[in-house]
N, C-alpha and C positions, 0 to 999 in steps of 0.2 A: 234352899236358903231364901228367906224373904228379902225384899228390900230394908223392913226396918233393923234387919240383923244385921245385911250391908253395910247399912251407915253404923253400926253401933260399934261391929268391929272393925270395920275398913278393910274388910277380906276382899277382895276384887269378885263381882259379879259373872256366872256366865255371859260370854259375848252373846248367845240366843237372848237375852237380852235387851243386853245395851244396844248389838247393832240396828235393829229396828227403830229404835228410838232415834238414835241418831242420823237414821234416813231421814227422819223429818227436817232435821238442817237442810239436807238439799233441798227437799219443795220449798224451805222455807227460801233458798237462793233467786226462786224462780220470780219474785217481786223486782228483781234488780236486772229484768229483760225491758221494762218499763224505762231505761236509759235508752234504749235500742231503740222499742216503740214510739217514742217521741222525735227521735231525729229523722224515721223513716215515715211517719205519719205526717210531719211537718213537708219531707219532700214528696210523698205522693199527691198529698193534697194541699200544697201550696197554703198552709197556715206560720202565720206570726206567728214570735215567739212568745208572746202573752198570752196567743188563744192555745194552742200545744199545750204550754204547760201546763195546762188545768188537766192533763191524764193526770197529770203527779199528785192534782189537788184531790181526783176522784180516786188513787188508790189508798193514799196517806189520809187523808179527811176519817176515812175508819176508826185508824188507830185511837181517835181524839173522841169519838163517842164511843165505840164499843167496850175498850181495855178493860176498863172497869167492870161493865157488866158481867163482862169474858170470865174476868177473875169470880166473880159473884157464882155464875153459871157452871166453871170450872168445881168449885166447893162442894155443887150440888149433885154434877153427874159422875166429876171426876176428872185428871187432869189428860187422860189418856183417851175418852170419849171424848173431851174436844176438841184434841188433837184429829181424832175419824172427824168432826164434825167441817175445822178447817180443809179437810182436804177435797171433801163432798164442796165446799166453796170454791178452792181454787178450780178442781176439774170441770165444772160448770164456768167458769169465767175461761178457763182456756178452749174450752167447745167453742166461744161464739164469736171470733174472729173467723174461724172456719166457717162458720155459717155463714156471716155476713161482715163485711169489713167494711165502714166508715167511722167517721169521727164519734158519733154517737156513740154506735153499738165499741168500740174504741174502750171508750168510756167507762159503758157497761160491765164492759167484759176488766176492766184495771179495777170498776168498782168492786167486782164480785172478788174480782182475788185478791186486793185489799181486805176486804170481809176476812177472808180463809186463811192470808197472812198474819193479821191482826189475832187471831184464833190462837194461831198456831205459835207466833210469837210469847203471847201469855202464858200457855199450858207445857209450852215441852222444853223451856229450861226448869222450871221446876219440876219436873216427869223427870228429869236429869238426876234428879237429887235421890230418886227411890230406884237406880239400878246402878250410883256410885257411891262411896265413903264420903264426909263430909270434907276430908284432909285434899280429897281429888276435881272437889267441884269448880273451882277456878279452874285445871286443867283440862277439866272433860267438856267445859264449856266454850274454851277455845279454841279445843279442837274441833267440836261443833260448827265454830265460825270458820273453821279450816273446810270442813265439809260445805258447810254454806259456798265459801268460797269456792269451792273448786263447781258448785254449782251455776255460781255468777258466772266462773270465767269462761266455763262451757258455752254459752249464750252467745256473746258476738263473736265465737269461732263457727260454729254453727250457723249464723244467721249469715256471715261474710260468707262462707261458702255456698247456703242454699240461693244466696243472692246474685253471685257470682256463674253459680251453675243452671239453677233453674229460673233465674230470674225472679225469685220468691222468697221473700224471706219468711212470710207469714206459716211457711211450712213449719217450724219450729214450733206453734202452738198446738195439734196435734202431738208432737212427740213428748212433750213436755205434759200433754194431760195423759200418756199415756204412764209416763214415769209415777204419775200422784196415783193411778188407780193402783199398779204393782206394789209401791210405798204402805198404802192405803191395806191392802188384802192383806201386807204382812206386821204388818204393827198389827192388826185385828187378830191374828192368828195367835198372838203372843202375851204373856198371859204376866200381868205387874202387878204386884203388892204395893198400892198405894197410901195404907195404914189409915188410920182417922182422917175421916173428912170433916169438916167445917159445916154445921149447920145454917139454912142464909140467914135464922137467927143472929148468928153471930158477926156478920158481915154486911156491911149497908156502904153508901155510898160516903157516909160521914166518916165511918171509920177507916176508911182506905183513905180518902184523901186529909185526914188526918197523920199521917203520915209526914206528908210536910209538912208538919209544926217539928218534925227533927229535922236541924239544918243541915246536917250530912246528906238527907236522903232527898233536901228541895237542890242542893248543889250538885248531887247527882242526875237526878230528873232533869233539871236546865243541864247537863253536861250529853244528856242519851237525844233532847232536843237538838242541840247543837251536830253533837255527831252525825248522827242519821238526813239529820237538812243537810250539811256539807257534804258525805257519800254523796246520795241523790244529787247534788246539786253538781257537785265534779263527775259524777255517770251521766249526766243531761249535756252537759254544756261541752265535756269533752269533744265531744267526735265535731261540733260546730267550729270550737273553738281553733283545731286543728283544720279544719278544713280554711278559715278565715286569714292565718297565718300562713302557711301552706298551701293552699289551693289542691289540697287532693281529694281523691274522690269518696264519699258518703261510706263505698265499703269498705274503703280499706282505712278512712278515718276512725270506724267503728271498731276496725283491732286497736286503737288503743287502750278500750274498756277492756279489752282481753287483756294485757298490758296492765292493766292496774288489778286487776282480779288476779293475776296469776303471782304479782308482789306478794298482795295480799293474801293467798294459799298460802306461799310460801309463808310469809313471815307466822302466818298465824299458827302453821305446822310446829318452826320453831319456839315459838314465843309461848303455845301449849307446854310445849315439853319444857321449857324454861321456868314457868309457872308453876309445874309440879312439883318444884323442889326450891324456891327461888320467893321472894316478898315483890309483890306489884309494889308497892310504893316508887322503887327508882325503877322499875321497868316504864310506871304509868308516865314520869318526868323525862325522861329520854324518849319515848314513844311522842309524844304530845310537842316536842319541839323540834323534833327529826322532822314532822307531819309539816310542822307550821312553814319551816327551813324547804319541804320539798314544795308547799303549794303556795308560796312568793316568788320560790324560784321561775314557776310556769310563767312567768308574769314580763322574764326577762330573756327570754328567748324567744328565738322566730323559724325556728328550725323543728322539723318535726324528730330530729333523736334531741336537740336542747329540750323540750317539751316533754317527752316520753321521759327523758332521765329524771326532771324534776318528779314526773309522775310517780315513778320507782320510789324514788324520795319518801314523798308521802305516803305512798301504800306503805310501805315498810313502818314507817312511822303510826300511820290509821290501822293495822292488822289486828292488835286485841285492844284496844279503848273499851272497844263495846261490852265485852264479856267481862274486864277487868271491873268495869263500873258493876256491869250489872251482880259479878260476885262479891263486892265488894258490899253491894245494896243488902244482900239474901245474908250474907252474912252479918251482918250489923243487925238485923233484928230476925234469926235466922226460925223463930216460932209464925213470922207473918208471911215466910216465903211470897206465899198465894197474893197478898194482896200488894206488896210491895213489885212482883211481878207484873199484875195486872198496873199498876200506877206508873212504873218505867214503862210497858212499851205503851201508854198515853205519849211517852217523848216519842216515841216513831215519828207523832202528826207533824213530828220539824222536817221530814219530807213533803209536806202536803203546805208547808211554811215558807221554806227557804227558795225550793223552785220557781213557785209564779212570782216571786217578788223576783230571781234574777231573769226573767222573763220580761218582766215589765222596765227594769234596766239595763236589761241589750236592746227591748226593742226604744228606747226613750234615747240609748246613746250611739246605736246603729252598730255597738260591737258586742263581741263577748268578752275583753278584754275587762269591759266592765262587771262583770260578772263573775267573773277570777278576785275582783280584789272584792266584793262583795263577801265571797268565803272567806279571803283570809282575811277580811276583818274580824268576820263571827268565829273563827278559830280562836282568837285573843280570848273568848273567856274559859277556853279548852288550858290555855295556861296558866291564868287565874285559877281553874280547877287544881292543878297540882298541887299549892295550899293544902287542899282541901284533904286531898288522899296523902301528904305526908304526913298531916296531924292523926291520920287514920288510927 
């Protein structure tokens, strides 16, 4: 059975399939060890919190020039070759901390897997759409972020441990390029009917960003910017923010990114299978003010379980935003997949956005505390968004 007989009937795919593809969620996890990286690079090397955050700015900065191209590139080789192409980027950016570790090479190595993220973000939710039904792609895409997530939340369990045992956290970047090469040889082995491609005739830079002349799809783009700066911005700031309230130490601050990754598995598990059968519209309304409700509450505690609870809060609440937007995007004009794909994750760059600006306001107000209410401001237009998706 082809992919395009999949979507036509909505028979379910063999999983020799679908599972490979869906591996690519997890490398695509491995961008959100970049919370980790910055609270432990700032303490070994004694950097402010303006100069640190520019990892964020060297791995998110990609998404804001490449996306597009990605998408253009995607059309030509295919959505599944650039997925191989992303992973050949991140396994080269996770070699070179092993090589060499300082600030720079830092840099180099968030830059290269920004690259490989950025790839990979573009090409494998729509790669999604040619080994599931069309009736299934809101679900199969958040349970994707479920897989993502359980990749996130793997990170500062593993790094609190090798930190704690071998005094090393940086051991974590081997094991992690090890996971992208095994990912890598098994998507290549597996064999997808991607149906017509897109000649680059038909695809230019005008016509993708043409796109936002539909206001549905500019209020989702500002909606996938917002999201993705607030994640990053609440994986950066947490483990500091804790330590500042609390006074405890660097590694075990760092379980609370676990802590918010493991909400977020969960909810994203359920709120898949919810989705399968179920209208985002009042899921996306209740997600988005649960979210707002958990990340004001951080704001009002000084305790490390008051903190962690509001955390729950909002993970529970942040679990499928992203994938809801983004099916709701592919669906709205569901013949431009390609390039409406490549144009949302351009919003990724709201990690490469939201970061150093709260960087530059803890270090200007001497707390994080500032830096909390920073996101829940930028969450307000995540409410204002729900408009948007009931008139859907």
């Amino acid at each position: 059975m082809t992919a395009g007989n999949n979507q036509e009937t909505g028979t379910p795919l063999s999983m020799r399939k679908l599972l490979p593809v869906m591996s690519g969620f997890f490398i695509m996890g491995f961008v959100d060890l970049i919370g980790i990286a910055i609270n432990y690079v700032k303490s070994d090397l004694a950097l402010t919190d303006s100069l640190v955050n520019l990892i964020s700015l060297s791995c998110f900065f990609w998404f804001f020039v490449l996306s597009i191209p990605t998408g253009h590139l995607m059309c030509r080789i295919g959505r599944k070759n650039t997925v191989q192409i992303s992973f050949a980027f991140t396994f080269a950016g996770l070699l070179i901390p092993v090589i060499s570790y300082s600030f720079s090479t830092t840099l180099i190595a968030f830059g290269l897997i920004g690259i490989g993220n950025t790839l990979i973000q573009v090409a494998l939710n729509p790669l999604v759409t040619n080994v599931v039904s069309k009736e299934k792609i809101t679900g199969t895409l958040t349970l994707g972020q479920f897989i993502k997530a359980i990749s996130s939340l793997s990170g500062p369990i593993i790094v609190s441990w090798l930190a704690s045992a071998f005094f090393e956290w940086k051991y974590i970047f081997p094991v992690y390029a090890m996971v992208t090469l095994i990912s890598a040889i098994w998507l290549w082995g597996t064999s997808i009917d991607e149906g017509n491609k897109k000649t680059g005739e038909q695809l230019s830079f005008l016509t993708t960003l043409s796109l936002l002349k539909n206001k549905k799809i500019l209020a989702f783009f500002v909606g996938i910017v917002v999201l993705v700066g607030v994640d990053v911005g609440v994986n950066t700031t947490l483990p500091k923010y804790l330590i500042e309230k609390t006074d405890i130490a660097l590694h075990q601050a760092i379980l609370g990114n676990s802590v918010y990754f493991f909400v977020r598995t969960i909810g994203a598990f359920i709120g898949g299978l919810w989705l399968m059968k179920h209208s985002e519209r009042t899921f996306f309304r209740y997600s988005v003010l649960i979210a707002f409700l958990g990340l004001t509450g951080m704001l009002f505690f000084h305790s490390v379980s008051g903190i962690i609870a509001a955390l729950i809060v909002f993970g529970i609440g942040y679990a499928n935003l992203f994938s809801i937007i983004f099916a709701l995007s592919m669906k709205l004009l569901p013949d431009r997949a390609d390039e409406i794909s490549s144009l949302l994750i351009v919003g990724v760059s709201g990690g490469a956005i939201i970061p150093p600006l709260l960087g530059v306001v803890s270090d200007f107000f001497g707390n994080q505390f500032s830096a909390i209410v920073i996101l829940a401001i930028c969450w307000i237009y995540m409410i204002c968004l729900i408009r948007v998706v009931h008139k859907y």
